[in-house]
C-alpha positions, 0 to 999 in steps of 0.5 A: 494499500497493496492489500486493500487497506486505506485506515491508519489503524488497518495500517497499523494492524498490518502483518509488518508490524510498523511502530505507531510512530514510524507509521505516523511519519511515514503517511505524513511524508507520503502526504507531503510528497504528493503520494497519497492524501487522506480524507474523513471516512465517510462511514466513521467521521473520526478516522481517515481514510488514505488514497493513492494520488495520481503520482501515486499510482504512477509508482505502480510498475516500480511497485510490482518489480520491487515486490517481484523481486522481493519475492526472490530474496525475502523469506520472511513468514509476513512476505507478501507472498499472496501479492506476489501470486496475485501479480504473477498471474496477472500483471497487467491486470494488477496493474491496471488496478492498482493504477486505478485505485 
């Protein structure tokens, strides 16, 4: 959701390359923690769209010191290294608008 995306399938076509069923459980146990709830998209009623909850966007300071951090040590070419300038020239704003949804 860091990068804008809300659908199973743009989650699944992400850089990371997450197994369909590791995706699967994954977003079933957000949903079941209180993290994020899906809803039919508006536009495609046969797919989901997912939103952080309120508990979700309240994880957002953790989320910016992990991505932070990660940009120290992840040398990985699919690194979130986009997100990671985007936080470090505006933190509060990145924030603010990962808070907001």
């Amino acid at each position: 959701m860091l990068n804008g995306k809300r659908t199973y399938s743009e989650f699944l076509q992400a850089d990371e390359g997450i197994a369909t069923n590791i995706l699967i459980s994954r977003l079933k146990q957000l949903e079941n923690d209180a993290i994020v709830e899906k809803y039919r998209d508006p536009n495609n009623r046969r797919s989901f769209v997912y939103h952080l909850t309120q508990k979700g966007r309240d994880l957002a300071p953790i989320i910016l010191e992990i991505v932070i951090w990660s940009g120290v040590y992840d040398y990985r070419p699919n690194a979130m290294r986009e997100v990671l300038e985007k936080i470090l020239r505006d933190r509060s704003g990145f924030e603010a608008k990962l808070r907001k949804g």
